[in-house]
N, C-alpha and C positions, 0 to 999 in steps of 0.2 A: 551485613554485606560480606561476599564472599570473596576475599581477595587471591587468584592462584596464582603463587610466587613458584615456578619449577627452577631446578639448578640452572643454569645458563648452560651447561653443556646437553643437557638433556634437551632444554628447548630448539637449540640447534636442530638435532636430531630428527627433534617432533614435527619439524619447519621439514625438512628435506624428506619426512614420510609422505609428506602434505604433496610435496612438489613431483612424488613421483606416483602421485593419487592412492600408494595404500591403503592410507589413514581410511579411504570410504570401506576397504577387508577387514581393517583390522577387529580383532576379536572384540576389543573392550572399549573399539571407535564407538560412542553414538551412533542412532540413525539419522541423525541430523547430517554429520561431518562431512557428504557428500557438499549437500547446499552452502554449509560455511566456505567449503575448498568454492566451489562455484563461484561464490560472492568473491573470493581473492583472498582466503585466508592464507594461502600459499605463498602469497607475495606478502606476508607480514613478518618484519624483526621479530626475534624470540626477545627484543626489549619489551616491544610491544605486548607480547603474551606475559612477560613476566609481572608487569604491573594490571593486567586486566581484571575490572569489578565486574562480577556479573554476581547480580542479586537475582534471584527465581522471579520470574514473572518480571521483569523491567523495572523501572524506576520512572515514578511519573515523570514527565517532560513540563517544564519550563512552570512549575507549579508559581500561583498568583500574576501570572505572566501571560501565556494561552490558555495553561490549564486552569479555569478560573471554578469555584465552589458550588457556584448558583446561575451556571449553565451548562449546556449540553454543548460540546465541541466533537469536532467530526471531519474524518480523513484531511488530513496533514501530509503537504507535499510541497520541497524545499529549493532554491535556485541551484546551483552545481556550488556554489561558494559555501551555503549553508548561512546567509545572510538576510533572506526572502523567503516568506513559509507563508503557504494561504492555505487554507482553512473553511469550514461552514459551520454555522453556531445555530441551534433549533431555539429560539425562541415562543411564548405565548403571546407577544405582541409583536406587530408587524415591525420589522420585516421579519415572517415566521422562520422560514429560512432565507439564508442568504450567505455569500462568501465573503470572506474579510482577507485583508493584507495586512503583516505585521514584521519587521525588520530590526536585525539586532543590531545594537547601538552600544558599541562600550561593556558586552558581553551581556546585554540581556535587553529581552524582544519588548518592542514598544506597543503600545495598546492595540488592538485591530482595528484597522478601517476599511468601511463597506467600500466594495472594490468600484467600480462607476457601472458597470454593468449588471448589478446587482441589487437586489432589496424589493422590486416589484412582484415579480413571479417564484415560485418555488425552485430556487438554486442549490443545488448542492453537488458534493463529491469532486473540489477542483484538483486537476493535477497540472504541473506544470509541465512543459515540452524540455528534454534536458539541454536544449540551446536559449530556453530562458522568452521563446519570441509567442509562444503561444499557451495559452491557458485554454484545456478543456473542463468540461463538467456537463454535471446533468441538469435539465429545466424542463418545467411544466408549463413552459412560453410558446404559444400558439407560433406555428410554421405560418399561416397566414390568417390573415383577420385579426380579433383582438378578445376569441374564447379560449380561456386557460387548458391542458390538455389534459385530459384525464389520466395519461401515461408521461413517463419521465423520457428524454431521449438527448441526444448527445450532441450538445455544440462546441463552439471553439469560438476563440476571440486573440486576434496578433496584437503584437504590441507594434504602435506605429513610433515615426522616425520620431516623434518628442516624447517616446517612453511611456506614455498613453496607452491604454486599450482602445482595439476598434470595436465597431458593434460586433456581436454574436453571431454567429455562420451557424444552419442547422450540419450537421454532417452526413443528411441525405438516405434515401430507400437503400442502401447498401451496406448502412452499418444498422440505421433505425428502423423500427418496425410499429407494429402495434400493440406489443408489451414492453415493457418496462426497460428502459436501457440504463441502466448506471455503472458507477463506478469504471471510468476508463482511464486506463494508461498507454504509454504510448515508449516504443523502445528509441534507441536511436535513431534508425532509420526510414521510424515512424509508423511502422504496425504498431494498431490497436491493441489491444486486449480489454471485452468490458464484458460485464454479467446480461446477461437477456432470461425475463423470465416472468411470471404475474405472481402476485401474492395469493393469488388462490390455487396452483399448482407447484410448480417449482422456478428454480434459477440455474442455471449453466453457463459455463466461461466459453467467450468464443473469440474470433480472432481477424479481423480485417487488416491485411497490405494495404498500403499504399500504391495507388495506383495513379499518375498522371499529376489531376487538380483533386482525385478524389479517394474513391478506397475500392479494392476488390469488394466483390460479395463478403459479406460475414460469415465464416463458418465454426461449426462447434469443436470443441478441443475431444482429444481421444477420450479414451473413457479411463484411460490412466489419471486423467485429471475429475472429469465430468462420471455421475453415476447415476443411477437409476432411483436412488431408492434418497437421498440427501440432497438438498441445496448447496451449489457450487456457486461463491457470489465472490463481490469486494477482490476482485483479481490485480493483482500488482504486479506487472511486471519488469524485470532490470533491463538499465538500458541497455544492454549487450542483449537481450533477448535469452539469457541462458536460463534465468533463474523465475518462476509463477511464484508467486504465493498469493492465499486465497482462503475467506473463510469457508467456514463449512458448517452445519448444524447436524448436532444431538449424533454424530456415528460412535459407536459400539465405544473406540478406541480416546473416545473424548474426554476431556479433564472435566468440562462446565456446560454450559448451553452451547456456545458457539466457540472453535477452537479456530487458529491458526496452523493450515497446513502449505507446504511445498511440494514441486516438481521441480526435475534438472531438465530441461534441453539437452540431448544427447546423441548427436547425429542428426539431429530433428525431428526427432524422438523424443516425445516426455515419459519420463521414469514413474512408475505408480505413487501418487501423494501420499507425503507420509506427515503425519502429526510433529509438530514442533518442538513437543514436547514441555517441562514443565520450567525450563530457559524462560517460555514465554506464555503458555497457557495455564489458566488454573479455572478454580470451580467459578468462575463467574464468567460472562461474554466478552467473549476476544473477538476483532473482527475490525475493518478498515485498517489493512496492512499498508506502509508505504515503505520505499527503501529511498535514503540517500542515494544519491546519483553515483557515487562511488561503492555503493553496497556496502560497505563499515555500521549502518545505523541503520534498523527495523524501527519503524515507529508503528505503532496501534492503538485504537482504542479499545477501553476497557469499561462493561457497564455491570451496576450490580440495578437487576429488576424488584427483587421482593426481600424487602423492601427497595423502592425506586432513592437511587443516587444518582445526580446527573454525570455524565460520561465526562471522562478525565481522557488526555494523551498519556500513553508509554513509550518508553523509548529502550534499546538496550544495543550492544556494541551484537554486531552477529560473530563474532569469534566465540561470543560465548555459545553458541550451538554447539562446537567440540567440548566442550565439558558441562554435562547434565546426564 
């Protein structure tokens, strides 16, 4: 593990290049260092950089805890405290997927439990709303009648006044279609961001406002983010709405099968996505990005296919983006 101890007067220094955005010019910056400043590296002590671990590729999360041996876990998303983390686990016996809830206790996460809305129909990719009141995700649960849907699309469920979830809400012809909707997040003030796309063509990141009780039209992200020739999936984005991140498969510039890449918001403008680099990517499948609520923590998963190992969480501090 790599521990970077800089002099204290240097770190100073390195803090106030940050804060007056250099650090994204500088010669011997990363290409990451924009996204770090973005997440709020700027607002970080040079204590804090001086004791920061960053091991290449993250450090599994919460191992025999979430991340368990002999199964599959998948997209991790946390309350604002970092005390609530839900989850979906792939199973061979029913419930094949489903979401789970699991809460730290005395510094380490108690077992999962199937949330109440869950374990019937094909659930997965939950994110939490960063006021804690709503839980979205994707399901293969019939809009009406009681035929399972051939395509995944995107509900929500509040929490009511005894802390309970309500039933499941679809989110409507304005975000959902008749390809594939998953993985969605939501910023503060509650635009979307979720991948639309079929397994026999491709996937692209797109973006629904809030509108009223409901959402604007969904629309697709520039091509700064979305491409022509690659799947654009698994989109995260920070609650401030500044910062995408989002897997991507097999481009030129990639470590493994599927990498973790970034965009900045810039005016309202995204920046061309750039690779994460090897902080967080390596030869095997990265992909199900989530960010703590404060941007400090990138979580991912990470799968190895040939031979098959089932999927573990990573986690890593995002300051280590400026040093790789």
């Amino acid at each position: 593990m790599h521990r970077f101890t800089p002099s204290k007067s240097w770190s100073v220094g390195f803090i106030a290049a940050l804060s007056s955005l250099s650090m994204a010019c500088a010669s011997q910056a990363p290409e990451t260092a924009p996204v770090a400043e973005a997440l709020g590296a700027a607002e970080v002590s040079s204590e804090a950089l001086r004791f920061l671990n960053c091991t290449p590729g993250g450090s599994m999360f919460a191992p025999g805890e979430v991340s368990l041996p002999d199964r599959s876990e998948y997209r991790l998303t946390f309350s604002a405290d970092g005390n609530t983390a839900y989850y979906h686990v792939d199973s061979a016996e029913a419930p094949f997927q489903a979401i789970y809830e699991t809460r730290k206790v005395n510094g380490h996460f108690t077992p999962g439990q199937l949330v109440s809305f869950s374990g019937t129909w094909l659930d997965t990719d939950p994110f939490l709303s960063v006021d804690g009141q709503s839980l979205f995700f994707s399901s293969t649960r019939p809009v009406t009648g009681t035929q399972e849907r051939a395509d995944s699309d995107l509900w929500v469920v509040h929490k009511q006044a005894d802390g309970s979830w309500g039933e499941p809400l679809h989110l409507g012809p304005n975000v959902n279609s008749d390809r594939q909707e998953l993985y969605v997040s939501a910023t503060r003030d509650g635009t979307l961001y979720f991948a639309s796309g079929t397994f026999d063509s491709d996937f692209n990141v797109y973006r629904a406002e809030r509108r009223g009780p409901g959402y604007a039209p969904a629309e697709k992200l520039s091509a700064a983010v979305n491409s022509p020739d690659y799947w654009e999936y698994n989109s995260h984005i920070s609650a401030d709405g500044r910062v995408l991140i989002f897997a991507s498969l097999n481009r030129p510039e990639g470590y493994g099968l599927g990498d973790l890449y970034a965009s900045v918001n810039i005016g309202g403008k995204w920046t061309k996505a750039i690779n994460l680099g090897p902080a967080v990517n390596t030869e095997k499948d990265e992909f199900h990005p989530s960010l703590s609520v404060d941007g400090r923590h990138l979580y991912f998963v990470r799968q190895t296919w040939a031979p098959f190992v089932p999927s573990d969480f990573y986690t890593l501090d995002t300051l280590c983006l400026l040093f790789q």
